[in-house]
NUMAR-408617 format. One record per residue (C-alpha): residue in one letter; x, y, z. Coordinates in steps of 0.02 Angstrom, whole numbers, padded with zeros to 5 digits, always signed. Example, Ala and Ser with C-alpha at 12.3 -4.5 7.8 and 13.67 -1.06 7.14 Angstrom:
2
A+00615-00225+00390;S+00684-00053+00357;
//
This chain:
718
X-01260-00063-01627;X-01419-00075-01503;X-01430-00004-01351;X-01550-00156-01279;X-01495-00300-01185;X-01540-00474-01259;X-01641-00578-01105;X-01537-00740-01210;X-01370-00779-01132;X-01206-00766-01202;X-01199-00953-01231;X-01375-00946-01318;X-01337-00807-01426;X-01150-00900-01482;X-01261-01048-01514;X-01376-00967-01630;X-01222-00885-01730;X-01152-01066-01750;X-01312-01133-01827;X-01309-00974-01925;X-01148-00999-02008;X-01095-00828-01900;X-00929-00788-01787;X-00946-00804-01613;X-00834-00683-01556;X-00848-00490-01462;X-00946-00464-01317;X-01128-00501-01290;X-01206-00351-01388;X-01093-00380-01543;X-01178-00552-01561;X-01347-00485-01550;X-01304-00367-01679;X-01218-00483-01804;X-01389-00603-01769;X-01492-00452-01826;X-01396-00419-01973;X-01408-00583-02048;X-01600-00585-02016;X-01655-00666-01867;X-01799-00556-01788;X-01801-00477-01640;X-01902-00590-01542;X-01767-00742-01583;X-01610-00631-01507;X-01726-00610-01364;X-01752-00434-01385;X-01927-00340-01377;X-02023-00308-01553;X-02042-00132-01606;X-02194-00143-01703;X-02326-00306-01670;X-02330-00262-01888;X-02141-00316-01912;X-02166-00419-01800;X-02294-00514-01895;X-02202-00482-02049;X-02036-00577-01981;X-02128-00700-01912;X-02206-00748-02088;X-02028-00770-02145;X-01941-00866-02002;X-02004-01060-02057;X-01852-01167-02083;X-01871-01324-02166;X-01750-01468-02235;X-01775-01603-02358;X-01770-01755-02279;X-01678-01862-02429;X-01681-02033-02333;X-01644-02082-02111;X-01466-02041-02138;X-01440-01901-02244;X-01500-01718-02200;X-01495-01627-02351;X-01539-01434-02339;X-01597-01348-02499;X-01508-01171-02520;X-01595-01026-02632;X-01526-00865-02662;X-01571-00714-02527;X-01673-00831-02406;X-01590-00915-02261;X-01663-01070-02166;X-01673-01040-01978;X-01753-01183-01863;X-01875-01129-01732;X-01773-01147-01583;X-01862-01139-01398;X-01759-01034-01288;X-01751-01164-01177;X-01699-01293-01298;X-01541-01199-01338;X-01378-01279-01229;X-01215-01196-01209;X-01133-01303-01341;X-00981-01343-01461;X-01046-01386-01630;X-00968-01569-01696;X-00902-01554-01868;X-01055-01646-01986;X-01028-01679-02187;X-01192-01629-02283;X-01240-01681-02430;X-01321-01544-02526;X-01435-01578-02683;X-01456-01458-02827;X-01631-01370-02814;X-01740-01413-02923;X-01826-01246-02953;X-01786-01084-02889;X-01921-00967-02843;X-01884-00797-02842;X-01924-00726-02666;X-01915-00550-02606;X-01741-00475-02556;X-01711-00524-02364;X-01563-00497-02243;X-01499-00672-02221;X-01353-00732-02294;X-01428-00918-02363;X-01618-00955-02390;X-01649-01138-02382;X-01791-01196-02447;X-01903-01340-02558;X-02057-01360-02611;X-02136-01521-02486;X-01993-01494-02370;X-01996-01584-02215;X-02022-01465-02054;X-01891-01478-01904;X-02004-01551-01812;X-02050-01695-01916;X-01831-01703-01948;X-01799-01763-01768;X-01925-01887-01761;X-01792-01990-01859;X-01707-02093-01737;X-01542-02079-01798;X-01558-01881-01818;X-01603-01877-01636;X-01442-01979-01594;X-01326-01862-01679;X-01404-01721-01602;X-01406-01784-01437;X-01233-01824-01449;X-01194-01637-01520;X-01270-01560-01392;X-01201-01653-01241;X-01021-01652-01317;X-01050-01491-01354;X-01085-01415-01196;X-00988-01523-01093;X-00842-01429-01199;X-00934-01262-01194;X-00938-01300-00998;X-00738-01340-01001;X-00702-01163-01089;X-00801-01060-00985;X-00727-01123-00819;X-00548-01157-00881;X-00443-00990-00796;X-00340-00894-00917;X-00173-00818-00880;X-00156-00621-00856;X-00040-00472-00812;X-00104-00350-00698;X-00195-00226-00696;X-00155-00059-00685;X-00237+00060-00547;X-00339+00190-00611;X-00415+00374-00541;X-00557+00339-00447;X-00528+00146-00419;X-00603+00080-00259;X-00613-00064-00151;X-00703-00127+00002;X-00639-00279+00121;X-00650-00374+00250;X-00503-00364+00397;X-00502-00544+00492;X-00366-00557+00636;X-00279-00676+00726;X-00224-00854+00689;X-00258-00992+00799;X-00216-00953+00967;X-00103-00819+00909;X-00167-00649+00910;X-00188-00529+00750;X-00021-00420+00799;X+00098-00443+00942;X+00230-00318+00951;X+00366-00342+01116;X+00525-00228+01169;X+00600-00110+01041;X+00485-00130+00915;X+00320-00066+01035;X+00433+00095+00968;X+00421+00050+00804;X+00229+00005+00781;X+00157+00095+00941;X+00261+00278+00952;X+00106+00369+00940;X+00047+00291+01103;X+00158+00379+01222;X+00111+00297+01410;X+00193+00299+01586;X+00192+00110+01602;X+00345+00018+01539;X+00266-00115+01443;X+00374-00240+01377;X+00228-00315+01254;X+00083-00288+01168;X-00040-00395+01086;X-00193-00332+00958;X-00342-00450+00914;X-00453-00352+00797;X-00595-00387+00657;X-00692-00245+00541;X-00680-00187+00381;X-00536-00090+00255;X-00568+00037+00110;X-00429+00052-00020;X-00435+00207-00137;X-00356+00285-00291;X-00412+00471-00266;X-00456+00571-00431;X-00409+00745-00436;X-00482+00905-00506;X-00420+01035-00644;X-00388+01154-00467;X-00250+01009-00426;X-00166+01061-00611;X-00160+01265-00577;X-00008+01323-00667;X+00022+01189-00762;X+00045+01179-00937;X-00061+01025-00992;X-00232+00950-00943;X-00201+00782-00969;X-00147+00755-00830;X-00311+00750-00744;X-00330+00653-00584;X-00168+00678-00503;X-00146+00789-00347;X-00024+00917-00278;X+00071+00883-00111;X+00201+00945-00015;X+00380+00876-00011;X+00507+00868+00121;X+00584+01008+00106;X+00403+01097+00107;X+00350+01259+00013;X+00360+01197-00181;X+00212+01083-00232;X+00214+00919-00322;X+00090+00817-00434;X+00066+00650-00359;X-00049+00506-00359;X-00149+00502-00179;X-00167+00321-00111;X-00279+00308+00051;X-00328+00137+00166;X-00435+00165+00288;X-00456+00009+00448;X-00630+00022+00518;X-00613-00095+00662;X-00757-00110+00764;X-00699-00273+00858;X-00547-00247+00953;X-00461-00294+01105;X-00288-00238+01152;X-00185-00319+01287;X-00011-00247+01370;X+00098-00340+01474;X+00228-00265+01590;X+00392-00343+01681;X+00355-00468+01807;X+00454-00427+01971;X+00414-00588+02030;X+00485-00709+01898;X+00656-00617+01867;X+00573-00465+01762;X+00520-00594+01620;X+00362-00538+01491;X+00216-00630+01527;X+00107-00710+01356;X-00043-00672+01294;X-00139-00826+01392;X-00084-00702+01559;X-00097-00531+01509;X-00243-00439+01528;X-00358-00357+01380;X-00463-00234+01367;X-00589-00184+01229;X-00590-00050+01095;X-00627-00005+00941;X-00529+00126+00799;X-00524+00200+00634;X-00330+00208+00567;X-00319+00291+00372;X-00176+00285+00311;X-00142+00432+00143;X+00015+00372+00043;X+00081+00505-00107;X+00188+00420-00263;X+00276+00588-00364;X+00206+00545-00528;X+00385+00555-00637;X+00510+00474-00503;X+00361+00361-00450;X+00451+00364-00289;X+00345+00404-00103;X+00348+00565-00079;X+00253+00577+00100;X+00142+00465+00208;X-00016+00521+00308;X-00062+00419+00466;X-00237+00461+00558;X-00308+00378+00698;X-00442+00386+00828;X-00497+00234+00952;X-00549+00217+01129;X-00474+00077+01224;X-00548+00039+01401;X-00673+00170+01369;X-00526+00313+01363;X-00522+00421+01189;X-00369+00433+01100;X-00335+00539+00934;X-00173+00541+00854;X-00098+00578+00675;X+00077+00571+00570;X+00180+00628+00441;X+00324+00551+00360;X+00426+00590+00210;X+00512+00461+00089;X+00441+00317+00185;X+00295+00300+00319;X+00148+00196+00379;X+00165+00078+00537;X+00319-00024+00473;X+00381+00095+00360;X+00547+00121+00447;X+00576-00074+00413;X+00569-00013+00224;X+00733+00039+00232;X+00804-00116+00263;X+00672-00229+00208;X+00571-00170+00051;X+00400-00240+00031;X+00372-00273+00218;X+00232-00145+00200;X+00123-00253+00098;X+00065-00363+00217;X-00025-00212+00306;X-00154-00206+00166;X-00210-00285+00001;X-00071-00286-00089;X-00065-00187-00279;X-00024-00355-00411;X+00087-00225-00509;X+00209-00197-00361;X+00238-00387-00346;X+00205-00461-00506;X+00257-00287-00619;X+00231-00364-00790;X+00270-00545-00776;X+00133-00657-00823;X+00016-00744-00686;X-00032-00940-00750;X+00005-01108-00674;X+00194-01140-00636;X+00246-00947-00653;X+00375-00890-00526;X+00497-00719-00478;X+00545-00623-00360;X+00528-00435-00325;X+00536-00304-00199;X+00621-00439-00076;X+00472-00556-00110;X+00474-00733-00185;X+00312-00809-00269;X+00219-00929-00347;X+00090-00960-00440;X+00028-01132-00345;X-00129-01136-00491;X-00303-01119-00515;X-00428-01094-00336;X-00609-01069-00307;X-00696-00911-00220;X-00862-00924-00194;X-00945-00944-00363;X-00786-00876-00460;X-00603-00926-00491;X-00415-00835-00460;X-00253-00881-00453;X-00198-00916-00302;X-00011-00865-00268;X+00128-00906-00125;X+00256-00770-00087;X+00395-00796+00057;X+00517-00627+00093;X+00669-00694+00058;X+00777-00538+00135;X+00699-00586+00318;X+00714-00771+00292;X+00901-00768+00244;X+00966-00637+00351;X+00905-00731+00483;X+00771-00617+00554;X+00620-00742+00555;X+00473-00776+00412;X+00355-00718+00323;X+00231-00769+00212;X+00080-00735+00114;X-00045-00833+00017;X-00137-00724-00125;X-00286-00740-00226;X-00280-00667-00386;X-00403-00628-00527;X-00401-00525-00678;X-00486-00380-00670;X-00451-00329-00497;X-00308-00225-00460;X-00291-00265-00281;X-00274-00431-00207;X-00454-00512-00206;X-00402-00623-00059;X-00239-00611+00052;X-00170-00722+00214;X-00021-00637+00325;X+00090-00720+00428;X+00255-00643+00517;X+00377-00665+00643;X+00516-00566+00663;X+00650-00547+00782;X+00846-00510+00803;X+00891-00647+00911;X+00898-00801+00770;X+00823-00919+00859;X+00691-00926+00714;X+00823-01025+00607;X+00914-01147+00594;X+01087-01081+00571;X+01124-00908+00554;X+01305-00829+00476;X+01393-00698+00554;X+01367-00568+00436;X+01166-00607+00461;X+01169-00586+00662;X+01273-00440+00632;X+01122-00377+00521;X+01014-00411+00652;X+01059-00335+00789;X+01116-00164+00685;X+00949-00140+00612;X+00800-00209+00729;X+00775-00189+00914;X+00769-00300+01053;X+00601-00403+01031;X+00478-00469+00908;X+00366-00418+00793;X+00206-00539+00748;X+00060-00524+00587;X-00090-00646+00564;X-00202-00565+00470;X-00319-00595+00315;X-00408-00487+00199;X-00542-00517+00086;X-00630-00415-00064;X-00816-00359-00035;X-00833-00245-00165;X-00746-00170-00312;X-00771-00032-00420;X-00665+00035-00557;X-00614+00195-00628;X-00587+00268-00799;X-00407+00316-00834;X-00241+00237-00801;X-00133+00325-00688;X-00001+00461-00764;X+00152+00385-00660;X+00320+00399-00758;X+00250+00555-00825;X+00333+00744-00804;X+00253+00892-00778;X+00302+01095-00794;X+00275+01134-00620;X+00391+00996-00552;X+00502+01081-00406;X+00711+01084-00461;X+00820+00981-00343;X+00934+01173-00327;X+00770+01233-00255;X+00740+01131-00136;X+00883+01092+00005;X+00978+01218+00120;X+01118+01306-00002;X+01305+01218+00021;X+01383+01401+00072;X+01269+01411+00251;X+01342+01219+00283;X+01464+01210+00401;X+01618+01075+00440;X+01615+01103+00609;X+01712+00913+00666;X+01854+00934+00523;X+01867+01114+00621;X+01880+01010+00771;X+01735+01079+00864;X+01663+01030+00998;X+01465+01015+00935;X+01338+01054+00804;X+01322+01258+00764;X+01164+01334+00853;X+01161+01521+00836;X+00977+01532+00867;X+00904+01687+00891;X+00722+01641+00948;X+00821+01528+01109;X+00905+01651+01250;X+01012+01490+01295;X+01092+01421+01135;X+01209+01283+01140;X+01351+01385+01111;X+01305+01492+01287;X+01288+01323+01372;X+01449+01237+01322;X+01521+01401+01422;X+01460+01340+01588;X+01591+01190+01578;X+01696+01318+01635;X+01603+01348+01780;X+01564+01176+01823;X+01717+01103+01774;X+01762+01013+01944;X+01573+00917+01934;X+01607+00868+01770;X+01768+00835+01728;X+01755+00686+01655;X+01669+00769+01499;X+01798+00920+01514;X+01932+00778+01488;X+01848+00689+01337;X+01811+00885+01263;X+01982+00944+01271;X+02062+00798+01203;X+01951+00784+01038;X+01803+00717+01102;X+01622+00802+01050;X+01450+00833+01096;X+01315+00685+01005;X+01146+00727+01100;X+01103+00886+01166;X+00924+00933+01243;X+00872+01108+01282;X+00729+01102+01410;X+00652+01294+01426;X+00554+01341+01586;X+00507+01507+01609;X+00687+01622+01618;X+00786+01440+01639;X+00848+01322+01529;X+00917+01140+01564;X+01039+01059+01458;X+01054+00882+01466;X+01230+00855+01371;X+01293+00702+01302;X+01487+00682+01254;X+01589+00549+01175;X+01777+00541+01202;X+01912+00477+01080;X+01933+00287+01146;X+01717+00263+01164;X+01698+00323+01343;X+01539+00418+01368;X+01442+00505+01489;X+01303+00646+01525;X+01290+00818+01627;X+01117+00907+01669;X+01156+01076+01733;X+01019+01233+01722;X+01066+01423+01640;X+00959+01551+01703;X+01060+01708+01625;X+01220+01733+01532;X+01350+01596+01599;X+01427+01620+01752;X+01457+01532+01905;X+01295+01605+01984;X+01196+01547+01842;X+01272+01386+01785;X+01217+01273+01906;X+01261+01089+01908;X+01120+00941+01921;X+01176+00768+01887;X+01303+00689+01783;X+01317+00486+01741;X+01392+00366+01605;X+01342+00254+01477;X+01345+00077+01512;X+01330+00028+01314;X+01469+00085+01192;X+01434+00260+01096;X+01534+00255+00937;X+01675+00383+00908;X+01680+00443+00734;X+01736+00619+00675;X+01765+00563+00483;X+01576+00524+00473;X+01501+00683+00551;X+01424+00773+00405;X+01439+00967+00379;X+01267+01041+00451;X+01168+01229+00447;X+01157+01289+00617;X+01002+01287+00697;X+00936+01451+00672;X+00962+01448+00485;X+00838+01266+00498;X+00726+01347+00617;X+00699+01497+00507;X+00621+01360+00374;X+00545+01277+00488;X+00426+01407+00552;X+00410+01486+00397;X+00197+01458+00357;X+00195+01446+00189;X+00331+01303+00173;X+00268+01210+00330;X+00108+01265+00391;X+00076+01107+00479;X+00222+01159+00618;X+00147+01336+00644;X-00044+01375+00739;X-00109+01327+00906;X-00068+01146+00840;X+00116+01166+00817;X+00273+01218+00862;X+00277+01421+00822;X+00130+01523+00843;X+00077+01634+00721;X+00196+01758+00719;X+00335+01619+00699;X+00382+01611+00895;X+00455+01472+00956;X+00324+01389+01096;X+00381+01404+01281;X+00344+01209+01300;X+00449+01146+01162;X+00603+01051+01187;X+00738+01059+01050;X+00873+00915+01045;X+00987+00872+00918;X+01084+00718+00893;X+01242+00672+00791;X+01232+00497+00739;X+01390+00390+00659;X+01423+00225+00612;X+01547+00135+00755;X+01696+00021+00686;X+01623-00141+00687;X+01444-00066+00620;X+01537+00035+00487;X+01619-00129+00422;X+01446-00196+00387;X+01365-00041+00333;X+01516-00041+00187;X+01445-00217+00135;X+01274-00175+00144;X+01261-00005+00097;X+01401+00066+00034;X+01417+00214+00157;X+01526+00269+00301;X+01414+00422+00337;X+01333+00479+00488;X+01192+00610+00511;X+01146+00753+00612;X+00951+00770+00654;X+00861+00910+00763;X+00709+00856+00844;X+00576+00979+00939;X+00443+00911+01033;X+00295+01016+01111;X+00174+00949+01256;X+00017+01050+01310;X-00146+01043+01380;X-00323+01100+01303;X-00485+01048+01427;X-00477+00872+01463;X-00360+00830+01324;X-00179+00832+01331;X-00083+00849+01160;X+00111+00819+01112;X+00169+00863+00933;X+00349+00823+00878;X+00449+00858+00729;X+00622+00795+00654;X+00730+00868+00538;X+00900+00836+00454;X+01005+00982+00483;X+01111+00952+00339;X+00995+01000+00207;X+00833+01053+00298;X+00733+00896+00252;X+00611+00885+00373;X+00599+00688+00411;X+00417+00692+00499;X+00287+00744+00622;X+00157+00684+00739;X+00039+00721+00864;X-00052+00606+00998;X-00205+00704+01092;X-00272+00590+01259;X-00383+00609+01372;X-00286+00646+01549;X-00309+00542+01674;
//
């Protein structure tokens, strides 16, 4: 096959084959090669000549004529090895479909022998009339006419008519570049308000209560598929896995193969405004129209890892930087299982992550077809194929999805409209619009079971996306990615998790609180539960709920120097609750117990022994955690240990026993099947380095050791 590309187009080239009694099919350079292998020259394929000789010598042989028989009949005169081709002006040649025509061939009347050529049929006669003298017959030059318009109006019809596809798959090395347009109307591009500033904005710890947030912003996006080396496959047994890379897993130390999925925000237009209560209209949130704004710009990437066998998320990366107001921050994340900005929402509400970026066709569509009238749902998302759109010079499918999970549970809309095409594995174009809240005033009518929903799994507040995205740039990469695959060096669940035998019961033993035993803490939990004897008379309403089977659910330890304070929470048998802060600054006693402050809760705290799960005490999940080579993130000037494994001075340890109540742990059986709690430790370290000021905190589940997440926020003080 040649390596030279034709200057003819692919319509030109198919036109040529039809006159030439040749296939049209295969791409463009399987055309020019079936053309040169029935005889045309170079020069007619529109290719270069190789030699002015052959040249010369093909041109002696290209003459095509016909014998004219009368005006009607066009009667071309076959002879063995010799093939008639008319001299066709590149220009002359239209993008056309050939109309059927009956011939009427004569016997020749001689045949001269001719010199072996590579065509197929030679058509020629002695006195023959040339083509050009042919379509000076007036009713030749209407049938042509008529051939050729017909022809390429249907030519025209083919070409633009948009066929149906699956998608793609991603691929190693597949990239694309878009644009990020915010904001809809008078609406701005993300409005978060209440609980869920928590939920989108935890990384921006601030001293102002602000009860809402609003985000205009413009720039551009990057999506990526990284591609791996052979160093990413050390140790294991085959090669062809090439492209994947190895990553960490919760429960740290052991590596995995994944595939490595990073989106990067460039947003060099943004403005961010922040509203706080109004004291002087009855502590309401002001709008957008009244709340001030104040410039910025950031870069956010975002590094999401898929195991390759389970296919499931092993961890999510979250880096930012941006200066609002002319004040720096920096700030990154790690989660585990699920991540990203809305990732917690996962959980509850699969596929609410895709309207953050481009979304990947396979995760919505997986294998169904995409043409006119096509329709399913997946990952909590409804579409439809509405039909065929134009972008710019090209056409896609454009597609309408609608979550379903958020519309019928009563927790607002959401909507996207996608543009689709073929070879592009991302969405080429892509609107966003949300609103989500707890309070059902987005619907009509809401069940019980629905508002019950609500108000278990969202905070207080609303959540708001208008956003689009739109392709700039795609480039594609060789191989298809190894997901569903296994691998030798995959990690073994039995060593992974903290061993059953160092769990411990401790509410079926009817204790009073999670085990500490920590030997890097003077103060453990266990020392401070002692100074209730001490304090007993300040605090008796927690002696009371303690010695009557009530139990600790949040305990802080705040270190300072040679003292500690505990902050204890306790939860008695019929829902009461309360709090005592009280300081240890030695073994317990009544000289060093000293009482602070005590206080209730106004909200109900659920009582539920039967749903406390067994736990590790803290030292055995501190040991992992400051081990270096299973979680060297949490260990360094960055972290929580130093390098010898030391617990920081500045870090605060908590841990908190959560459990479904009785009216949650009705709907949690209908929802999720499960009636169990969980038991978290959380340490959180705060520090300062020149004119920055960094906070890094980590969470853990203290019944296995999985480590839940990390983050750190760095800011300029002041």
């Amino acid at each position: 096959m040649t390596d030279e590309a034709s200057s003819l187009t692919v319509a030109k080239l198919k036109a040529l084959c039809v006159i030439n009694d040749l296939p049209t099919g295969g791409k463009k350079a399987d055309l020019v090669e079936r053309l040169l292998e029935s005889g045309l020259s170079r020069n007619e394929v529109g290719l270069k000549d190789a030699e002015p000789a052959v040249k010369a010598e093909q041109e002696a042989e290209e003459e095509v004529v016909f014998s004219l028989e009368d005006e009607t009949t066009i009667t071309p005169t076959p002879q063995p090895k010799a093939k008639a081709k008319p001299a066709v002006k590149e220009d002359d040649v239209l993008d056309a479909e050939v109309l059927d025509a009956d011939l009427v061939f004569d016997e020749p009347d001689e045949v001269v022998e001719e010199p072996e050529v590579f065509t197929p049929v030679a058509v020629k006669r002695q006195n023959a009339t040339t083509v050009v003298d042919m379509i000076k017959q007036p009713k030749v030059i209407a049938v042509v006419l008529v051939a050729l318009f017909v022809g390429a109006a249907g030519w025209w019809y083919i070409n633009s008519e948009l066929e149906p596809f699956t998608a793609d798959p991603l691929r190693y090395g597949d990239t694309m570049e878009y644009t990020i347009t915010g904001g809809a109307g008078d609406r701005p591009a993300m409005m978060a308000s209440e609980g869920f500033l928590d939920l989108v904005f935890s990384l921006f710890d601030t001293e102002e209560d602000y009860c809402r947030v609003f985000l205009d912003y413009n720039g551009r996006g990057t999506l990526a598929i990284s591609e791996g080396t052979s160093q990413d496959l050390l140790g294991e047994s085959s090669q062809n896995l090439l492209g994947a890379v190895r990553t960490r897993g919760a429960y740290g130390s052991n590596d995995w193969l994944a595939v490595e999925m990073t989106n990067t925000y460039d947003l060099d237009d943004l403005d961010v405004g922040r509203s706080t209560y109004s004291i002087l209209n009855s502590g309401s949130c002001p709008d957008a129209s009244s709340s001030p704004s104040s410039p910025g710009e950031a870069v956010l990437t975002t590094s999401r890892y898929v195991e390759l066998r389970e296919q499931v998320t092993m961890s999510t990366g979250f880096e930012f930087s941006a200066t609002v107001d002319n004040k720096p921050y920096e700030g990154s994340a790690t989660t585990f299982d699920v991540g990203g900005l809305l990732g917690s929402l996962d959980v509850f509400l699969p596929g609410v992550s895709m309207m953050l970026q481009p979304i990947e066709l396979q995760d919505l569509f997986g294998n169904d077809v995409i043409e006119e009238g096509a329709a399913g749902e997946r990952l909590g998302w409804r579409w439809r194929v509405v039909g065929a759109d134009t972008l710019g010079d090209d056409k896609a499918w454009k597609i309408s999805a609608t979550h379903v999970d958020i519309e019928s549970l009563c927790l607002g809309s959401a909507t996207m409209e996608i543009w689709a095409e073929e070879n592009n594995p991302w969405a080429t174009q892509q609107t966003v619009d949300v609103i989500i809240s707890n309070d059902g005033s987005l619907q009509d009518s809401c069940s019980p079971l629905s508002e019950a929903f609500g108000d278990y799994v969202l905070p207080e507040g609303e959540l708001e996306l208008h956003h689009a995205f739109k392709s700039t740039k795609l480039t594609r990469g060789s191989k298809v990615l190894d997901l569903g695959k296994d691998y030798s060096i995959r990690p073994r669940a039995n060593l992974l998790a903290i061993d059953e035998t160092l769990q411990e019961d401790w509410s079926a033993q009817e204790g009073i609180h999670p085990p500490d035993m920590s030997e890097s803490r003077t103060h453990t939990l266990e020392k401070a539960m002692q100074c209730f004897d001490y304090i007993g008379g300040q605090a008796s309403g927690a002696n009371a709920a303690l010695d009557n089977s009530g139990y600790i659910w949040r305990a802080i330890d705040d270190r300072s120097g040679t003292a500690t304070k505990w902050n204890i929470s306790w939860v008695a048998a019929d829902d009461t609750a309360g709090w005592v802060l009280f300081e240890l600054t030695g073994e317990p006693t009544s000289e060093t117990c000293t009482f602070l402050e005590k206080g209730s809760f106004d909200e109900v705290v659920s009582y539920n022994r039967e749903a406390i799960p067994a736990v590790a005490n803290i030292s055995t999940v501190e040991a992992r955690l400051s081990d270096k080579t299973r979680y060297p993130a949490l260990s360094g000037a960055d972290g929580i240990y130093d390098s010898n494994g030391n617990i920081y001075a500045q870090t605060r340890l908590g841990i908190l026993v959560a459990v479904p109540g009785d009216g949650a742990n009705d709907l949690l059986g209908q929802l999720t099947d499960t009636s169990v709690g969980a038991t978290t430790l959380d340490l959180s370290r705060t520090w300062s380095e020149g004119v920055w000021e960094h906070t890094f905190a980590v969470a853990v589940d203290a019944s296995d050791g999985r480590v839940v997440g990390w983050t750190k926020l760095s800011v300029v003080e002041g």
